[in-house]
C-alpha positions in Angstrom: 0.0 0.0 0.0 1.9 3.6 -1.2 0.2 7.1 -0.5 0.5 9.0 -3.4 0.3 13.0 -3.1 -1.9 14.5 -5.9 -0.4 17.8 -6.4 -1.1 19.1 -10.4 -2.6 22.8 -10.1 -4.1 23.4 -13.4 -6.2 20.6 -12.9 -7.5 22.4 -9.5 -8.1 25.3 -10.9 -10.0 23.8 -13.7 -12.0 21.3 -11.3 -13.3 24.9 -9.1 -14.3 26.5 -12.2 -17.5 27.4 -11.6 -19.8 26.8 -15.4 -22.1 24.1 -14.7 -21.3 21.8 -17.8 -20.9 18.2 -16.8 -20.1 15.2 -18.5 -21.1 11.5 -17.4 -18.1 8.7 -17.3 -19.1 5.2 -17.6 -16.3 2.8 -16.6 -17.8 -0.7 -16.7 -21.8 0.7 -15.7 -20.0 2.6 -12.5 -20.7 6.8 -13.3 -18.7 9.3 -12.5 -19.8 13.2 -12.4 -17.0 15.2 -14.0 -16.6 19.1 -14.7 -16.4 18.7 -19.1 -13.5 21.0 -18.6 -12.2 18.7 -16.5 -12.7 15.9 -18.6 -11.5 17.9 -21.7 -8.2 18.4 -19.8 -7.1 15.4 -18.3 -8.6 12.9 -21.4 -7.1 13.3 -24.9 -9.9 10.2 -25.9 -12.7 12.8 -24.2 -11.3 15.8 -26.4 -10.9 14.7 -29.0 -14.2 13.8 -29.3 -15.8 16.9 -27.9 -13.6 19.2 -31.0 -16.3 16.9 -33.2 -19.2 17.8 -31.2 -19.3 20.0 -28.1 -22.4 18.9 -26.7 -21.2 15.8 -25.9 -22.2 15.0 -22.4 -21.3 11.0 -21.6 -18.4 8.9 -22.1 -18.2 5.2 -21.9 -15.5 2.5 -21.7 -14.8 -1.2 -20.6 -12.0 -2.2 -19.0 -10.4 -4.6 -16.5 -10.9 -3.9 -12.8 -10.1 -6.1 -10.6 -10.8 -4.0 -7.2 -14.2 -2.0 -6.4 -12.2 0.1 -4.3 -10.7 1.6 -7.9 -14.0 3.2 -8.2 -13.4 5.2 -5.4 -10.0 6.6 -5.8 -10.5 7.0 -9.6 -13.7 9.4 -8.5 -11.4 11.0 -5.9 -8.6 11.9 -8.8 -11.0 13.0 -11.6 -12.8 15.2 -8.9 -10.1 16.6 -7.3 -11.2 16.5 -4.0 -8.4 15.1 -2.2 -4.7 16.0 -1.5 -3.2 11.9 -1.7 -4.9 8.7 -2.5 -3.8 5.5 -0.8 -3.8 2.6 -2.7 -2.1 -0.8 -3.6 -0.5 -2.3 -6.9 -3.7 -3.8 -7.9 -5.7 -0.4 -7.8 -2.9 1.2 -9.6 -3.1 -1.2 -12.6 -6.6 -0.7 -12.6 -6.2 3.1 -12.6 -3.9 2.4 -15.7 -6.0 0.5 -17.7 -8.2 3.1 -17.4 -5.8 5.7 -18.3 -4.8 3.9 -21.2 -8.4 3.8 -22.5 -9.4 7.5 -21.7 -5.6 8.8 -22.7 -5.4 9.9 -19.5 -1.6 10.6 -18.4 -2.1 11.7 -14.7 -3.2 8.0 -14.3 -1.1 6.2 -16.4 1.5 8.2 -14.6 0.9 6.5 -11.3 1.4 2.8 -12.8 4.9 3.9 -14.1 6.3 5.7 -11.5 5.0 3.9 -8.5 4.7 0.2 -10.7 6.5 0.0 -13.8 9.9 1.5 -13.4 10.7 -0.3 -10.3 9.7 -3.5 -11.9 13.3 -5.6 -12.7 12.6 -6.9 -16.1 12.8 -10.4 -16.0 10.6 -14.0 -17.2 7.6 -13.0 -14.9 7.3 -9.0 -15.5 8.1 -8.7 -19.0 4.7 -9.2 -20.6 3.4 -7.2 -18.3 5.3 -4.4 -18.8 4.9 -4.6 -22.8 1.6 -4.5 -22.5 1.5 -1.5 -20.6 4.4 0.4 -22.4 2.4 -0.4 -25.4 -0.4 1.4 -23.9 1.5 4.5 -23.7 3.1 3.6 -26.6 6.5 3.9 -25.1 8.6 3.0 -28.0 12.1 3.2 -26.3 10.3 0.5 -23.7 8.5 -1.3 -26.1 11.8 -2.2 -27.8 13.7 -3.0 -24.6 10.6 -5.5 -23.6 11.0 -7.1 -27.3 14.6 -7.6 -27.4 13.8 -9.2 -24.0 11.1 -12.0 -24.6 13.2 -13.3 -28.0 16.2 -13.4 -26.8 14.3 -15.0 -23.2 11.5 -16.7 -25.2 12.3 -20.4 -24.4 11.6 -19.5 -20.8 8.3 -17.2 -20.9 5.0 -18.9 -20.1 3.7 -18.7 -23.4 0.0 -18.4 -22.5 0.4 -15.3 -21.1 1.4 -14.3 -24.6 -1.3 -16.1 -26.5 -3.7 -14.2 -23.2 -3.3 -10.7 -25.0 -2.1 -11.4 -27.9 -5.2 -9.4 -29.5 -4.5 -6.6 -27.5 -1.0 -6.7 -29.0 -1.8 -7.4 -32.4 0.4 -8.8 -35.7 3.2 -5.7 -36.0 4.2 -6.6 -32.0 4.5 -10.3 -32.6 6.0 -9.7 -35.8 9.3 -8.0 -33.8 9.2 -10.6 -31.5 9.1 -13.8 -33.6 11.3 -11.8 -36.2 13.9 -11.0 -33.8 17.6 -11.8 -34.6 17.9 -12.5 -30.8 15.1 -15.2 -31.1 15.8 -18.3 -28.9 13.2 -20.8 -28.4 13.0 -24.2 -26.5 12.7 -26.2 -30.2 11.3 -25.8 -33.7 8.0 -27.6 -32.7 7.5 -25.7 -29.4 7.6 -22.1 -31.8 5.4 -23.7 -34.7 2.9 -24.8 -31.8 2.4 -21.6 -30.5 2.2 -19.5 -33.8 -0.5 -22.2 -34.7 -2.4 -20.9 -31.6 -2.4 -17.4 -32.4 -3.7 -18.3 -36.5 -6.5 -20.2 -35.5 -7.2 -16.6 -32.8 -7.4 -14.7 -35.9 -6.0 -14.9 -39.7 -4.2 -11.4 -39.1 -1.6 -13.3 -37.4 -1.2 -15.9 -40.9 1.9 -14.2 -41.8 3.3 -15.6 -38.5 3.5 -19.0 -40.1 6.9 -17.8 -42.2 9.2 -17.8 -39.1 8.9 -21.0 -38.6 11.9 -23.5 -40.0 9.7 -26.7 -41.1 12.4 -28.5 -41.3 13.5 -28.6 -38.3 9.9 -30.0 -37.6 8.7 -33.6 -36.5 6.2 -34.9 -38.5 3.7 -34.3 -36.4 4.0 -30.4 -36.7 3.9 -30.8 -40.4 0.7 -33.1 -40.4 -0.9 -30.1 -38.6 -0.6 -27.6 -41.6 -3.7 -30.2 -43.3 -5.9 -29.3 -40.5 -4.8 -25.2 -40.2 -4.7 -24.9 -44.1 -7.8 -22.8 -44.6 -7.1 -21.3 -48.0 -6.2 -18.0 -46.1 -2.9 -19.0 -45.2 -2.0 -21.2 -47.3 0.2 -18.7 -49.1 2.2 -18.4 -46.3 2.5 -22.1 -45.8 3.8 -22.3 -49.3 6.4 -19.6 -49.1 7.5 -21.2 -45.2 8.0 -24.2 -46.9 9.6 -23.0 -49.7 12.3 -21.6 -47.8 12.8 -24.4 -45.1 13.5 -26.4 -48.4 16.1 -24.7 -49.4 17.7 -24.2 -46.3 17.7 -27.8 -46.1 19.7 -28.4 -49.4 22.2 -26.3 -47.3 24.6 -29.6 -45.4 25.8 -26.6 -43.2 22.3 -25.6 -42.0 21.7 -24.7 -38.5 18.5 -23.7 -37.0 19.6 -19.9 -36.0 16.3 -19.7 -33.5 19.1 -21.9 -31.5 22.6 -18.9 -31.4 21.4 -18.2 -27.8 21.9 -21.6 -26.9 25.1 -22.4 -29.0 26.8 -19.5 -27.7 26.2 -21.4 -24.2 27.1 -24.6 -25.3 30.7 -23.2 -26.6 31.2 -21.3 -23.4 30.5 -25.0 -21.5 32.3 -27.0 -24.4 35.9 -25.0 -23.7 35.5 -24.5 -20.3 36.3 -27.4 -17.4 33.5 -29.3 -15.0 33.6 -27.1 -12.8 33.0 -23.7 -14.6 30.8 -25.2 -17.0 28.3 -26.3 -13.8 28.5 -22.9 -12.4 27.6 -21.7 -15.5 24.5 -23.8 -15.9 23.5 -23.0 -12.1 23.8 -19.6 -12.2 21.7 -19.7 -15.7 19.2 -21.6 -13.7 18.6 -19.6 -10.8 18.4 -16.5 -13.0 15.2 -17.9 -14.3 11.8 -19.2 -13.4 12.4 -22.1 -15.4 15.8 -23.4 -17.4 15.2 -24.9 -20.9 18.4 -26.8 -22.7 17.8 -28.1 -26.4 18.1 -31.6 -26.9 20.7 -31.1 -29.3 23.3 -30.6 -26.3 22.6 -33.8 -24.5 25.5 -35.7 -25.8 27.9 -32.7 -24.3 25.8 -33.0 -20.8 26.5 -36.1 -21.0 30.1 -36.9 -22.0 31.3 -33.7 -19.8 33.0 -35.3 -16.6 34.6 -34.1 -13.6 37.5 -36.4 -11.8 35.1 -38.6 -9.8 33.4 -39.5 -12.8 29.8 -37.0 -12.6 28.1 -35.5 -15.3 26.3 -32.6 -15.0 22.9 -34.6 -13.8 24.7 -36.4 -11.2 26.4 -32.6 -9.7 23.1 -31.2 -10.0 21.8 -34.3 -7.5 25.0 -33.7 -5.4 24.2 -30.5 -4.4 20.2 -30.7 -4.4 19.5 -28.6 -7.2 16.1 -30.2 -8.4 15.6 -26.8 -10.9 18.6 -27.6 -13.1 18.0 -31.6 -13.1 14.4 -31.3 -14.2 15.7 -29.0 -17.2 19.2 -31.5 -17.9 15.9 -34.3 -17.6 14.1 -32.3 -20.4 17.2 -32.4 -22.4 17.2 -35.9 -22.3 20.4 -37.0 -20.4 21.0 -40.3 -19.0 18.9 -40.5 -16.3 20.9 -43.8 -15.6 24.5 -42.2 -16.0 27.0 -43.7 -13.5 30.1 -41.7 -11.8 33.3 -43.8 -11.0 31.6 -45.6 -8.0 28.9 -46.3 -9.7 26.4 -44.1 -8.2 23.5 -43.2 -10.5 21.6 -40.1 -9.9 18.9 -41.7 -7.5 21.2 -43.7 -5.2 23.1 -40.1 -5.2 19.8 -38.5 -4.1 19.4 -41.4 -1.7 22.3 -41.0 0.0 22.1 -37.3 0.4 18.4 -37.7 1.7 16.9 -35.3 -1.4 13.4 -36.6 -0.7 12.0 -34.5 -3.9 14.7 -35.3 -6.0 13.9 -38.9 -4.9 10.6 -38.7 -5.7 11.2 -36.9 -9.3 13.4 -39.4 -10.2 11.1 -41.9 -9.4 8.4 -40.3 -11.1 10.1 -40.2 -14.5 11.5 -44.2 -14.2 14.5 -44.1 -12.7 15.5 -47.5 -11.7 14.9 -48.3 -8.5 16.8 -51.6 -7.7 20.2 -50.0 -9.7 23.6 -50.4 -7.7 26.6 -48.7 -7.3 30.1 -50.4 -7.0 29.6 -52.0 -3.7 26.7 -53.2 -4.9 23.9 -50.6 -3.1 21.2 -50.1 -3.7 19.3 -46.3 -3.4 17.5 -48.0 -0.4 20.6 -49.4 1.3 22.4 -46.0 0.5 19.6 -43.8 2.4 19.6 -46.8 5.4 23.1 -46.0 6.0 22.8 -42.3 5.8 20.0 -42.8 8.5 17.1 -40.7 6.1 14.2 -42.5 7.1 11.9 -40.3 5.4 13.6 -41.3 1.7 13.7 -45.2 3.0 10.2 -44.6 3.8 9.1 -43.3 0.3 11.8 -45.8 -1.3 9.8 -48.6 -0.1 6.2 -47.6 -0.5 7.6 -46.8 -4.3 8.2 -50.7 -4.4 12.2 -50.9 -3.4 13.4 -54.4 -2.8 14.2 -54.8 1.1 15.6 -57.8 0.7 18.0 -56.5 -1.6 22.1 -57.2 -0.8 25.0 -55.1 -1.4 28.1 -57.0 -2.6 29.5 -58.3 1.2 25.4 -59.2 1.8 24.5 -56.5 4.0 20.6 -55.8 3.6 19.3 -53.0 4.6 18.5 -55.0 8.4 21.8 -55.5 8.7 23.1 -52.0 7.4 21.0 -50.2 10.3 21.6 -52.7 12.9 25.0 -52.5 12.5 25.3 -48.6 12.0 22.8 -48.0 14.9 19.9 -46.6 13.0 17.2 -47.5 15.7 14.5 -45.6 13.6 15.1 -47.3 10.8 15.7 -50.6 12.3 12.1 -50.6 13.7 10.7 -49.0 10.5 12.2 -51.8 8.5 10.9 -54.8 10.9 7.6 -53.1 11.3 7.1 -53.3 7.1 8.4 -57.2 7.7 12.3 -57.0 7.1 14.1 -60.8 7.6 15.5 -60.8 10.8 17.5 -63.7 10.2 19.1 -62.8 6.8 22.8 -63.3 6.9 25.1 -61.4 5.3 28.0 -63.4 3.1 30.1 -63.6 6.4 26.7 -65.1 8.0 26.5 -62.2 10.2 23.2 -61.3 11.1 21.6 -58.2 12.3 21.3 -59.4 16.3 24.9 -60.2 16.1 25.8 -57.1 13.9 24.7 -55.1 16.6 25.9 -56.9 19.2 28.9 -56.9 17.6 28.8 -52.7 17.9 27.7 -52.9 21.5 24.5 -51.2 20.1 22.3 -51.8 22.9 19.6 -50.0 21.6 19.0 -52.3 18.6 20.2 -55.4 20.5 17.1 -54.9 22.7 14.8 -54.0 20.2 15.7 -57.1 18.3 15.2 -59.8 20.9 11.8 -58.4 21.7 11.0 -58.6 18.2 11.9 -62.1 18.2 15.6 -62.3 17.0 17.4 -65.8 17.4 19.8 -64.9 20.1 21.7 -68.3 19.3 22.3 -67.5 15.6 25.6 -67.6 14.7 27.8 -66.7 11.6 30.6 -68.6 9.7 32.9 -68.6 12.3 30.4 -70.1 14.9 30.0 -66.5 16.7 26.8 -65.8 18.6 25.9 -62.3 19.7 26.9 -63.1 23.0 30.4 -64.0 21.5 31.0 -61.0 19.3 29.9 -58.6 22.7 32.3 -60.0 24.7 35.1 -60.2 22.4 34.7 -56.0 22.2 33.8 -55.9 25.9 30.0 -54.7 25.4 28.7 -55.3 29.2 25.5 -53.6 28.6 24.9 -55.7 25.4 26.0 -58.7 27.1 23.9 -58.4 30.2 20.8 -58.0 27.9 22.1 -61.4 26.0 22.0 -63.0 29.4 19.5 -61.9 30.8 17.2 -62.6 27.3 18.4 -66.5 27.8 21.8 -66.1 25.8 24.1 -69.3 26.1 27.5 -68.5 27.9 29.0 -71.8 27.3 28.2 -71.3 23.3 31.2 -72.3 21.5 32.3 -70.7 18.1 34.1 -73.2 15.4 37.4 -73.4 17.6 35.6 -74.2 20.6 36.3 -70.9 22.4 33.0 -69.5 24.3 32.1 -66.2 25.5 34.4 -66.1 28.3 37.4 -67.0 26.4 36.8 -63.9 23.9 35.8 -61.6 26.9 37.5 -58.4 27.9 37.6 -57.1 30.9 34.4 -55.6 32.0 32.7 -58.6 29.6 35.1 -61.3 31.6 34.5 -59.9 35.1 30.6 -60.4 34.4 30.6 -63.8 33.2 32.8 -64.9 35.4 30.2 -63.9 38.0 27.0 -65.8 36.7 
């Protein structure tokens, strides 16, 4: 909300005048009693239209307003009957479509120096400000906002375009489309959306010769049956024409793509490291990142010394905005570093939940491995993100699954402590008995760790406290031998046998340590 002081004396002076000729303004059925001087002043539309006949006593227009309190301040500025108005952005756009209908500057005037020109022109403002500078025909602005969506076009939300594109009519598109800065997301995207604005109206028809046809799928040139309506079809023809003999060129390169190539060099010469700054920092600049498909074999053979492309730094550093627009591209969602990590398990392990889920969501494979043979799910287990096991899981990952020494993901948080996970896992009907390749299992990993935690949870769960791996040690065994009293007492005191013997015969007293050894000895 801004206060804005009204301060123009000639338009005071005018408004006390005292001869009682009135005019009636109509904005969308709302009136508003004006002095005709008045109205003769401020409106250029209103005068000119009194100089042809001066007994002209309404005035009607229909615009967009999209707050009732415009009505008020719009009667308070026409009147005159107030020092400052207080009102917020919406109000002031409404005041300016009104100015822009009436040719009313005062009000214009209040958009542009409380709105537009503190507006950064960027992907989400810039149609908004063309339409307005080419209200006031602003031609300096109206060029600056041009140069702006070509040269940004394969990022603009097109349907705001396509929204007002009447409004704008042929000549503004024509500078747009026409533009040597023109750089678009791919021929079919740019045919697509001049198709829109034909079938809006056949002004537009001339539209159709921007577009390089062969550079189109088949599908896009199927279309041109169903849009040829006689009307266009001599710009069809001469499109056509053209992209055929551009195509007869082996050199020919689609220049709607020179902001992108320019890019592509820049990443091309440069190393990993620059080249991924480069692509983040084009990210964040924009609402959205679009990277022609023709660059995916550079995304993807570009490397940095552990092996990562691009896709799998993005997923290091949780930057879901860049991987969705390397994804568009059409990398290898699959691509391995040198530890064989693909992008998911990456995610996995760094406990991106919404990269996990996008990945997912697009078919990344779920049961892929790394080197040591992990899986995403083991990868988050260890990492202790229950939240991404959780979601893993309910997305249909293996739990049985088994890393290349046989840990499963049991055993991985039983043995790293995870008690979260541990009773997540057991709860959704994880083997408590799997063994890993050493025949370790989790009761004994645990034990093992003196992770009493686990150990207890375990046993009441049901855990065969007599299990033993390939070297005949029982949990009781593997506490003792790294002098675990807690974990021991709880073996005991759950029915452990202290007389177990491993495959040389040795029991649990014979591995104890001190603390371990004292206890035994005492029961």
């Amino acid at each position: 909300m801004v206060r804005i002081q009204l301060d123009n004396s000639i338009l005071q002076r005018i408004n006390t005048y005292q001869i009682h000729d009135t005019v009636i303004l109509t904005v969308n059925k709302k009136e508003i009693e004006l002095h005709k001087s008045m109205a003769i002043a401020l409106s250029q539309k209103f005068c000119a239209e009194y100089q042809l006949n001066n007994e002209i006593s309404k005035i009607q227009i229909n615009t967009d307003i999209a707050s009732q309190d415009t009505y008020r301040v719009l009667e308070s500025i026409l009147q005159y009957n107030i020092q400052e108005i207080e009102c917020n952005e919406t109000v002031l756009t409404d005041l300016a479509h009104v100015g822009i209908q009436l040719q009313i500057k005062e009000l214009t005037d209040l958009y542009k120096n409380n709105i537009a020109e503190r507006l950064k022109l960027d992907e989400n403002t810039c149609v908004k400000m063309l339409e307005f500078y080419v209200g006031i025909d602003d031609k300096k602005k109206i060029q600056e906002c041009i140069d702006f969506i070509s040269s940004h076009f394969y990022k603009i939300d097109e349907s705001q375009l396509s929204a007002i594109a009447k409004n704008f009519g042929f000549d503004i598109f024509e500078k747009i489309l026409g533009n040597e800065k023109l750089g678009i997301l791919d021929e079919d995207s740019l045919a697509r959306f001049i198709f829109s604005l034909v079938k809006e109206s056949e002004s537009f028809n001339p539209l159709i010769e921007y577009i390089n046809f062969e550079f189109c799928s088949d599908e896009i040139i199927d279309l041109i049956d169903e849009l040829d309506d006689g009307n266009n079809c001599f710009n069809y023809n001469k499109a056509l024409r053209h992209s055929l003999k551009r195509s007869k060129n082996p050199n020919n390169n689609n220049n709607h793509f020179s902001w992108w190539n320019e890019i592509m060099n820049k990443i091309r010469t440069s190393n990993f490291e620059t080249s991924y700054r480069f692509l983040d920092e084009l990210t964040e600049k924009g609402s959205q990142t679009v990277i022609p498909k023709a660059s995916k074999e550079i995304l993807d053979e570009k490397k940095n010394k552990y092996g990562q492309t691009m896709l799998n730094e993005a997923t290091t550093k949780g930057n879901l905005k860049l991987i969705k627009a390397l994804i568009e591209c059409g990398v290898n969602i699959e691509t391995k570093d040198s530890y064989g990590y693909t992008p998911l398990i990456n995610a996995a392990e760094k406990g991106f939940l919404d990269i996990v889920k996008y990945y997912l969501s697009i078919g990344a494979n779920i049961e892929a491995r790394n080197n040591s043979g992990s899986t995403a799910l083991i990868a988050a287990v260890y990492n202790d993100h229950l939240d991404v096991v959780k979601y893993l899981i309910f997305a249909g990952a293996n739990i049985e699954a088994r890393d290349n020494d046989g840990y499963t993901s049991l055993i991985v948080a039983s043995f790293c402590d995870k008690i979260d996970i541990v009773k997540y896992l057991i709860s959704v009907g994880a083997n408590k008995e799997a063994k890993k390749n050493n025949g370790l299992t989790s009761l004994i990993a645990a034990a093992y760790n003196g992770n009493i935690e686990v150990v207890e949870y375990l046993i009441k769960e049901g855990a065969n406290i007599e299990a033993k791996d390939n070297e005949g040690w029982t949990p009781l065994i593997a506490a003792s031998f790294n002098d675990h009293l807690e974990v021991a007492q709880c073996l005991i005191k759950a029915g452990a046998d202290k007389l177990a013997m491993d495959n040389n015969g040795i029991t649990a007293l014979s591995h104890a340590k001190v603390n371990v050894l004292k206890y035994l000895k005492t029961i």
